[in-house]
C-alpha positions in Angstrom: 22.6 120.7 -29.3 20.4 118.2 -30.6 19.0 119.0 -34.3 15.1 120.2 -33.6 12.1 118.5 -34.9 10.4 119.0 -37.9 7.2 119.6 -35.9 6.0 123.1 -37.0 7.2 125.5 -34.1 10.1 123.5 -32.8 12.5 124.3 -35.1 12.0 127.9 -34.3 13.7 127.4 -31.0 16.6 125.9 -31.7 19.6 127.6 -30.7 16.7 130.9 -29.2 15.5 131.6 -25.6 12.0 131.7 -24.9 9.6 131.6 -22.0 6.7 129.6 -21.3 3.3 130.7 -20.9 2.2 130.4 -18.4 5.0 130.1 -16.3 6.1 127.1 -14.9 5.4 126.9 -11.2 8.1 126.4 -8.2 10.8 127.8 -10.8 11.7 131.3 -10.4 13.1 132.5 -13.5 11.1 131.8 -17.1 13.4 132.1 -19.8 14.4 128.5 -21.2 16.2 127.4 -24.5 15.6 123.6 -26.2 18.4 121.3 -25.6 16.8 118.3 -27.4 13.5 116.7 -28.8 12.2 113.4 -29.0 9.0 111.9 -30.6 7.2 112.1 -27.0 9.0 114.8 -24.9 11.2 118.1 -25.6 13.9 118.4 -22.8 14.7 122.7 -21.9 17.2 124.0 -19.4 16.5 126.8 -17.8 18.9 130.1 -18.6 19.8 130.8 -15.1 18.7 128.2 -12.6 19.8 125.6 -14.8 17.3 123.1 -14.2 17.0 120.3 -16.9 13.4 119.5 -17.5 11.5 116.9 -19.6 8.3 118.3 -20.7 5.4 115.7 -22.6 5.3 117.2 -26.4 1.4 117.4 -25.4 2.0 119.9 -23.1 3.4 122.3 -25.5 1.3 124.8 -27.5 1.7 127.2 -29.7 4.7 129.5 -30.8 4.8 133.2 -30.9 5.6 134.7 -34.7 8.2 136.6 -33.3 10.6 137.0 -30.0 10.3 140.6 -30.5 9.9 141.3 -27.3 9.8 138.1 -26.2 9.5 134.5 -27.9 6.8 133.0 -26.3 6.1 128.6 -25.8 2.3 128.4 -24.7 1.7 125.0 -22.4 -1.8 123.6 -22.9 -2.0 123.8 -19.0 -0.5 125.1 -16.2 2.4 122.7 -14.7 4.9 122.6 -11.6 8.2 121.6 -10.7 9.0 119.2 -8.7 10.8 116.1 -7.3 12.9 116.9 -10.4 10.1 116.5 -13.0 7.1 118.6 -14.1 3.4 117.6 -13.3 0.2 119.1 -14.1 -1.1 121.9 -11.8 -3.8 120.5 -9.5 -6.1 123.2 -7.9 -7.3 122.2 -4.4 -10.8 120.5 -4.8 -13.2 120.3 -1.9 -14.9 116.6 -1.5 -18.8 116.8 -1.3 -19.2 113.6 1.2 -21.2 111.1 -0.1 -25.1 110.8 1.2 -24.4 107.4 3.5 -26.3 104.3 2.9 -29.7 103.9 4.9 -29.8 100.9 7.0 -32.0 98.0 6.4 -35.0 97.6 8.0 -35.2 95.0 10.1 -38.3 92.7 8.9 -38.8 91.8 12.2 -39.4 95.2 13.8 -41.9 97.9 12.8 -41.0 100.9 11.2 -40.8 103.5 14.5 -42.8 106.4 13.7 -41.0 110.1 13.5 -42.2 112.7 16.2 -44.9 114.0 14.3 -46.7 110.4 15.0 -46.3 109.8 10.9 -44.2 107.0 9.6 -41.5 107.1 7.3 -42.7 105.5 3.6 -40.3 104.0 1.5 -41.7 106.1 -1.3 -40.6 109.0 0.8 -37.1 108.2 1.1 -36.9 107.3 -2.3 -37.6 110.8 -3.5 -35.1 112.0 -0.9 -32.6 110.2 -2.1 -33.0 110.7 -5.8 -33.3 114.4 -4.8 -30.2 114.0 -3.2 -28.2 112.6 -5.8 -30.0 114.6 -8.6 -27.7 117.5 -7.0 -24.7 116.3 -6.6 -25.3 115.1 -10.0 -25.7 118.4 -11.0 -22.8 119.7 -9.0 -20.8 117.7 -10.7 -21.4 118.4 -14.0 -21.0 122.2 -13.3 -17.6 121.7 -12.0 -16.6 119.3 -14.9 -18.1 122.5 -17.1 -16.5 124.9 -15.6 -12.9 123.3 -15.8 -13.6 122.7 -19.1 -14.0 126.3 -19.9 -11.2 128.0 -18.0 -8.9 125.4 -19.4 -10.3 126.6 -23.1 -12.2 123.2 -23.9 -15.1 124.1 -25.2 -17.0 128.1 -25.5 -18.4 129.3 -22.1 -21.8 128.0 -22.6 -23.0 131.1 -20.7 -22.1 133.2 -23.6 -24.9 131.1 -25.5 -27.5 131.3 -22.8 -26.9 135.2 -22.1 -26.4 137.4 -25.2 -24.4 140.4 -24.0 -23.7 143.3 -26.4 -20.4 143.7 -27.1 -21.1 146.9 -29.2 -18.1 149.1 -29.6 -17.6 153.0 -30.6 -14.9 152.0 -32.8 -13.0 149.2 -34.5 -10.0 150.6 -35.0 -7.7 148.1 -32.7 -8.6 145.9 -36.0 -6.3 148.2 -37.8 -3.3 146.7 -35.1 -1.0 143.6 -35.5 1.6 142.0 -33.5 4.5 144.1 -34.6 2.5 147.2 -33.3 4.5 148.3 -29.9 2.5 150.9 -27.7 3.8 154.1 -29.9 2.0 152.4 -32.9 -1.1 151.7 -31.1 -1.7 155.2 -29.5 -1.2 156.5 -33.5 -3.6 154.0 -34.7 -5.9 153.8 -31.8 -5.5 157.1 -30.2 -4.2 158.2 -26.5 -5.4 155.8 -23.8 -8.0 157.2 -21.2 -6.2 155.2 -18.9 -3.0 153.1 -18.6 -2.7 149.8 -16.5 0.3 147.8 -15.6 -0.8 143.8 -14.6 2.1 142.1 -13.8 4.6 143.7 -11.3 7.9 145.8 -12.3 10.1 142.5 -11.8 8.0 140.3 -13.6 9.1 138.2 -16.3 6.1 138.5 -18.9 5.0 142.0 -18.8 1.3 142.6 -19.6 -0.5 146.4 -19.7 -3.7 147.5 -21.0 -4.4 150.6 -23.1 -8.1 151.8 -21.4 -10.4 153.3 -23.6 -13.5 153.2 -21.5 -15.3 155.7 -23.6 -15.2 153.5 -26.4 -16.1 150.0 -24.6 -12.8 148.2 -25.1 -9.1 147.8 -23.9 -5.7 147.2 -26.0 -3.5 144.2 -24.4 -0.1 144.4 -25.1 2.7 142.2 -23.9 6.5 142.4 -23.7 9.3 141.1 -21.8 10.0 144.7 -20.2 8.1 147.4 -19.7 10.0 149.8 -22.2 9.3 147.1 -25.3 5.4 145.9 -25.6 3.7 144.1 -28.6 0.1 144.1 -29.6 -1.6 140.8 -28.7 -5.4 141.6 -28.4 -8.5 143.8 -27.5 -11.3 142.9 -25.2 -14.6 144.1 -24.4 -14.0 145.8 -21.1 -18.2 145.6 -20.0 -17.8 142.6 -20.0 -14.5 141.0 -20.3 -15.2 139.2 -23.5 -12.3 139.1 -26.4 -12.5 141.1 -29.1 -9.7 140.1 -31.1 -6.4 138.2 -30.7 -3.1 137.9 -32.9 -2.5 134.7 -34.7 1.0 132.7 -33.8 3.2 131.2 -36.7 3.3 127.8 -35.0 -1.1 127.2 -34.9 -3.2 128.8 -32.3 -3.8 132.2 -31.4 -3.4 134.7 -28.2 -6.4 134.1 -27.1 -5.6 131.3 -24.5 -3.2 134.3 -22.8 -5.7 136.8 -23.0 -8.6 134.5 -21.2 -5.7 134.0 -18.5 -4.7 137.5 -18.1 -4.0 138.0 -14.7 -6.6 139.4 -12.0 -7.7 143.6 -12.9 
């Protein structure tokens, strides 16, 4: 195998298995090792499909601290497989048609008059159609803004307009840290209220939250099987928002995973 890169985070791959996060679509099984790195692309093969896969050196994030339970390779966004490469994961878009073009007058006819006996003005139609494309304007700046935010490129900028408390009973999940498994969090935290699997028993990436309802929040914890969970973050559970979040040796945070956390 080809020596690894000097690129903080690389190096701690060679020779390790690892999964990506998240998962690559169209390939079934996530658990990967590095077969080689240039100065533009890192080349993986997957552990059991063996698939041999390029991936852009842009794509690739941050590196958990640890593979205990599981090494984890975040991806700056969500890719598929196929025709024997990897592409970025385009979500189905629906077109807003454009407004169409109104015809020109013809200067030799009079403008007809609608059925209310009043004729069109020019002035009218102006203002219809700068009404018009005032809101597709506007459409299209709150889809660019709300891409932008699921994909973690700038805050939610509805956080700034509506300031929602994110008062807690306690703080003790600050007392937890990534080598914290789910014995050491009910000692530090106390016995859940409730427990909550999000990922399903065959899953790859195994996520579960500690409820504590009665105290505002919820413990995340991830691990590769359900028997063997690490402490990655706490969020607000009114409203969703993230509490904290573990740093990762290689940069970043797991924040990014915790936005992402599947549907509960």
């Amino acid at each position: 195998m080809a020596a690894a890169s000097n690129q903080p985070g690389f190096e701690a791959l060679s020779g390790r298995k690892f999964s990506f996060y998240p998962a690559i679509r169209n390939i079934e099984h996530n658990e990967w090792t590095l077969e080689r790195v240039t100065w533009s692309e890192v080349l993986v093969i997957n552990n059991q499909g063996g698939q041999e896969i390029w991936i852009p050196r842009n794509y690739i994030g941050s590196v958990s601290s640890a593979d205990e339970p599981v090494l984890i390779v975040g991806l700056s966004r969500e890719l598929e497989f196929k025709a024997g490469a990897v592409w970025p994961h385009r979500k189905m878009v629906i077109e807003m048609p454009a407004p169409s073009a109104p015809h020109p007058a013809d200067p030799g006819k009079a403008p007809s008059a609608p059925a209310g006996g009043v004729p069109a003005t020019p002035d009218a139609e102006s203002r219809v159609g700068r009404f018009v494309g005032g809101a597709l304007a506007i459409a299209l700046a709150a889809c660019l803004m709300l891409v932008a935010v699921v994909s973690d490129g700038f805050p939610n900028p509805l956080e700034w307009l509506w300031q929602v408390s994110t008062e807690t009973a306690d703080q003790r999940y600050l007392g937890l840290n990534s080598a914290d498994g789910y014995h050491d969090a009910v000692i530090k935290v106390g016995q859940p209220e409730k427990e909550q699997w999000l990922t399903a028993e065959e899953a790859q990436i195994q996520f579960q939250l500690l409820w504590y309802p009665s105290r505002s929040y919820a413990v995340v914890m991830l691990g590769a099987t359900r028997g063997d969970t690490r402490y990655i973050g706490t969020i607000h559970t009114p409203s969703r928002r993230l509490l904290d979040s573990v740093r990762l040796s290689g940069g970043g945070s797991t924040a990014s995973m915790i936005r992402n956390l599947p549907a509960f």
